[in-house]
N, C-alpha and C positions, 0 to 999 in steps of 0.2 A: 552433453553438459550436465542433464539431471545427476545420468549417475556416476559423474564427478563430486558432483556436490554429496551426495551420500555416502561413496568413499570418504571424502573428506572428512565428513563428521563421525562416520563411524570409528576412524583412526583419532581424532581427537576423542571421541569419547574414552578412549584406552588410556589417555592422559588422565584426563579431567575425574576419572573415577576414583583416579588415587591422589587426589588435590586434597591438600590438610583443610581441616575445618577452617574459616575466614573469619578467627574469632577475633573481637574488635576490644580494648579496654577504654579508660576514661581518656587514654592519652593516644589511643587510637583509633578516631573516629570510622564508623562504617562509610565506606564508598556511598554516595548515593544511588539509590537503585534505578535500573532502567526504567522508561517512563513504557505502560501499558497502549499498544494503538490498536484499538477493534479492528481490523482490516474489511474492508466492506460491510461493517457491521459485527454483529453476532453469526457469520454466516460459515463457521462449523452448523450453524440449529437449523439453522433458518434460510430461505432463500436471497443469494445477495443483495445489496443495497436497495431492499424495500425497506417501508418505515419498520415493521415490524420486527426486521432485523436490527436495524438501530434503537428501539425502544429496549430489547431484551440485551443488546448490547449495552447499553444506557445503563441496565439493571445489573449489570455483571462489574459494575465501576472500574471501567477505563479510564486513562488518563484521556484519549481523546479517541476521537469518533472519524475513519474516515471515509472522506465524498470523491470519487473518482467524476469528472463534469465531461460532460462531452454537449454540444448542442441540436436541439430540433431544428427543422425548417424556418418555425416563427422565432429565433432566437430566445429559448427557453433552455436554462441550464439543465441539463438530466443528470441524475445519478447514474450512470450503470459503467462498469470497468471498459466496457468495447466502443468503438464507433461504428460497430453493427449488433443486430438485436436476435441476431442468428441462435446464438447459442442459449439462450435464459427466456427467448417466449415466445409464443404460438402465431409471431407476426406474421408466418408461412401459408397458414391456414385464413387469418384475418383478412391480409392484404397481397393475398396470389397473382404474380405479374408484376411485384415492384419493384423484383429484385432488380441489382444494377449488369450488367455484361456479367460481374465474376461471379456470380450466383449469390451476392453478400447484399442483404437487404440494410439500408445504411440506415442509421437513428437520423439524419441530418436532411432524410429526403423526405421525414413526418413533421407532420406540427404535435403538436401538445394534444389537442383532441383525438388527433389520432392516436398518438404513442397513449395514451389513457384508456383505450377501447383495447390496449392488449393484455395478457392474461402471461405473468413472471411467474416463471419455476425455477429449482433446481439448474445448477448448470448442468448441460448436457451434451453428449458427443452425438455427433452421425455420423454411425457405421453402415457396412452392407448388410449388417444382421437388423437394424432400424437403431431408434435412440434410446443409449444408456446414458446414465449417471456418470458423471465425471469423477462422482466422491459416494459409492456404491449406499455408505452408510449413514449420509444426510438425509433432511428433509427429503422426503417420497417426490418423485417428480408429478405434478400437477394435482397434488393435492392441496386443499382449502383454494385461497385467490388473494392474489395478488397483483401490483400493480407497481409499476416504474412512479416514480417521487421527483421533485425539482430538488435543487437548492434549495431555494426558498424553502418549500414545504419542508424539509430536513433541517435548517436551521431554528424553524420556530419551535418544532417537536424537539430538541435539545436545549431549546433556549429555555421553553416553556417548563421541562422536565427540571433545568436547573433552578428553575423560581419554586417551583413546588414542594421541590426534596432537597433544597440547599447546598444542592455541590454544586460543582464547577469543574465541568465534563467539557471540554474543547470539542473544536472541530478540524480537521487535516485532510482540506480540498487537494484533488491532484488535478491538474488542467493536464487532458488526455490529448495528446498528441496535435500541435499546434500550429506542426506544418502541414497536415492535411486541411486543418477548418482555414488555413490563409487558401491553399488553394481551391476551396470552397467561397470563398470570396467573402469569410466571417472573421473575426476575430475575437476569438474564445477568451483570451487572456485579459483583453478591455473588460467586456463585459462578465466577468467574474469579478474582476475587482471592482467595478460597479455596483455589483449586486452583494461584495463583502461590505464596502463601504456604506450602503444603504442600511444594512443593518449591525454597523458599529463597528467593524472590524477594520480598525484603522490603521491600529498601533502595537506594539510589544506587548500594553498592558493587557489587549484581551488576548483569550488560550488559542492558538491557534498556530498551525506551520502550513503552509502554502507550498505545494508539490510540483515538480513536472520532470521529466527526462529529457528533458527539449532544453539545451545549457541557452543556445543562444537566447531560446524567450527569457528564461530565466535571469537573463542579462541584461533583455531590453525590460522588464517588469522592473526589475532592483534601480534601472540605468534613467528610463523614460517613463515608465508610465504610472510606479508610485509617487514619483516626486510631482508630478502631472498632477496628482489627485490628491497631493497630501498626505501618501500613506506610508508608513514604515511597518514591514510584515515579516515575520523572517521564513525564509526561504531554504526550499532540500532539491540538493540537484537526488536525482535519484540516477543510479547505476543501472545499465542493463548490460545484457552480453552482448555482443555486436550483433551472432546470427541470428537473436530472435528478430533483428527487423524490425527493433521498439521505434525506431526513426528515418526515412527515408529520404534519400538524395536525388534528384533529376542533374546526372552529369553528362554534359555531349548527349541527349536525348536515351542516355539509358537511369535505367533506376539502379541504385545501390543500396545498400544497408550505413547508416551511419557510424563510425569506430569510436565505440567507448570505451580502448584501452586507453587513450591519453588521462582518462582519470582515475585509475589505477597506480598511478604513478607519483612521484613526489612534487615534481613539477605540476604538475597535474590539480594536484591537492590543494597548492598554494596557489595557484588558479582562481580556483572552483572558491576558495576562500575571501576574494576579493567580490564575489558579487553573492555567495550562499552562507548561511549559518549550517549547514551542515550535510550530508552525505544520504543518502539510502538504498545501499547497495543487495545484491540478492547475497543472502544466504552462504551460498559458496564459494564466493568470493572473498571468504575471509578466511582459507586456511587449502592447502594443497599438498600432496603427496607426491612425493621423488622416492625412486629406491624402496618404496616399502616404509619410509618413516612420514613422521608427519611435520608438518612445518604448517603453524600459525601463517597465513601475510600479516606485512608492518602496512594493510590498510588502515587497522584501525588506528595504531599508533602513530602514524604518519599521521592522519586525519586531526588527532588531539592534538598534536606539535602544530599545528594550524587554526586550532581553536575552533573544530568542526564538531557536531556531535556526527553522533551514527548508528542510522536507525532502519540497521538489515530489514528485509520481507522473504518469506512469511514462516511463519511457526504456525506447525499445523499438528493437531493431535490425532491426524487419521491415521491405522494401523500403515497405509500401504506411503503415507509421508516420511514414518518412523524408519529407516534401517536397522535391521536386524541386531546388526554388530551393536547401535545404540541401546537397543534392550525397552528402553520407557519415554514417553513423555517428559518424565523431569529429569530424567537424563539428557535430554534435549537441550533441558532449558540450561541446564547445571552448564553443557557446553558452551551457551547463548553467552550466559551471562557472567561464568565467571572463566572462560575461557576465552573469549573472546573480548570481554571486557566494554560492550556496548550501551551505548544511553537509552536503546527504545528499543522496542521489537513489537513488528507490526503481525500480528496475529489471526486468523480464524475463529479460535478460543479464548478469550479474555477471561472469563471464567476464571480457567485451569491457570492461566499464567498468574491474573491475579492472587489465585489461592497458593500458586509456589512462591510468590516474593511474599507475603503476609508471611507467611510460613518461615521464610529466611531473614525476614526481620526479626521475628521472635526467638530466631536461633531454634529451630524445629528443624533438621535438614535429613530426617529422617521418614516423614512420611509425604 
């Protein structure tokens, strides 16, 4: 599937190269541009969703900032993309013995004190050779210190940063996988929105989109438990491929992967449109090859004819994210954005993105 997706954009790139300049007059207003989302941070720099990721993201001006939540033992929301701690810190070394049967040390089996006693690097693989970098040419694995963050703690540090310096930096929580923490016997989705409600996040007016890949929670959040609590929040179903395994089923005592092709589809979209504000699909899912040519999908425009925005994951500016055939970074993006025609793109790099759409507002599309 990866290198579907990199076929795919390589072959759009061959398009998108020869796309006329998108020059706008008095009587033809420019498109609005994609909204910038840090994706775990600043964490092309920096090691994921610590605070120092998000400060330096902060500093790179995104449109928003996002918090992937998973929960501790004492029901404390965490930052970090997994519901194990396996791969970003030394909890192997810290707390030897805890792992569960499959050798996956869970976030959900620590309390708060403990998950603070552990030591966040670099994401990293384990091979037979020991552990490398996932991303050869990011922050150095285990160097300086770092530490896993709450909610909370991440909310004030952005809230506080916008009292300071006058913008108005959003946040874009993802509640990580929902059917696991039910049958952990928690429920993550309540006490998120608990703990958004407690510090203002009510309504439309503050910045904010509320994530998950899980449609049904998604359904009972929009259905029962904002209206429960007063809140109006808008809502992303997010897309995965079936065989990553993003959501699990227990059918007739076996397990299966859950099918998100039904939202790929047009049915699908008007769906997903009754209970989400809008879509966040990967990447490659938004253009495929037959024969050698290339064919855009009408996800996106399917998506708009439903009044959905759509805000792919992830644009990454590592060489080995890049394909060949693409050539650049802003060739990447040139395909993001005006080839595919999306409202956000959730990033690594905020930086670089932001410095391509500046750039493309001023009519600069040359460097």
């Amino acid at each position: 599937m990866i290198r579907f997706a990199l076929t795919a954009l390589a072959a759009v790139a061959s398009l998108t190269l020869t796309l006329p300049a998108m020059a706008t007059t008095a009587s033809t207003p420019s498109p609005p541009q994609p909204i910038v989302i840090a994706h775990r941070g600043a964490s092309g720099y920096l090691p994921e969703h610590t605070l120092e990721a998000k400060a330096l993201a902060y500093a790179m001006r995104p449109d928003f900032i996002e918090q992937d939540l998973v929960l501790s033992k004492d029901d404390h929301l965490i930052v970090m993309h997994d519901i194990y701690l396996d791969a970003t810190t030394d909890v192997a070394e810290v707390f030897p013995g805890r792992a569960r049967a499959d050798g996956h040390f869970y976030t959900i089996d620590f309390t708060l004190a403990e998950l603070k006693r552990l030591r966040v690097t670099s994401t990293f693989l384990s091979t037979e050779q020991g552990t490398i970098a996932k991303y050869p040419n990011r922050f150095p694995l285990w160097q300086s210190s770092f530490q896993l963050s709450t909610l909370a703690e991440e909310i004030e540090l952005i809230e506080g940063l916008n009292q300071t310096l006058g913008y108005d930096i959003g946040i874009y929580p993802e509640i990580k996988k929902p059917y696991f923490h039910h049958m952990e016997g928690k429920d993550i989705a309540a006490l998120t929105l608990a703990e958004l409600k407690e510090y203002g996040y009510t309504s439309r007016e503050r910045k904010i989109y509320l994530q998950s890949f899980d449609a049904e929670e998604l359904q009972r959040i929009k259905r029962e438990l904002m209206p429960r609590l007063g809140m109006d929040l808008p809502l992303i179903q997010l897309i995965a491929v079936t065989a990553w395994g993003e959501k699990q089923l227990q059918v007739d005592g076996k397990t299966s992967n859950y099918d998100y092709d039904w939202m790929l589809t047009a049915a699908g979209l008007e769906r997903i449109a009754s209970y989400a504000d809008g879509i966040g699909p990967w990447l490659g899912m938004l253009a495929r090859i037959e024969g050698g040519q290339l064919h855009t999908t009408e996800l996106v425009q399917q998506a708009h004819r439903q009044s959905l925005q759509v805000h792919p994951y992830t644009i990454r500016a590592d060489p080995s994210e890049i394909p060949k055939e693409v050539g650049t970074f802003r060739q990447l993006l040139h395909i993001a954005v005006h080839g595919f025609g999306v409202d956000g793109l959730f990033t690594d790099h905020p930086d670089r993105v932001r410095t391509y759409l500046t750039r493309e507002a001023s009519g600069d599309r040359h460097n």
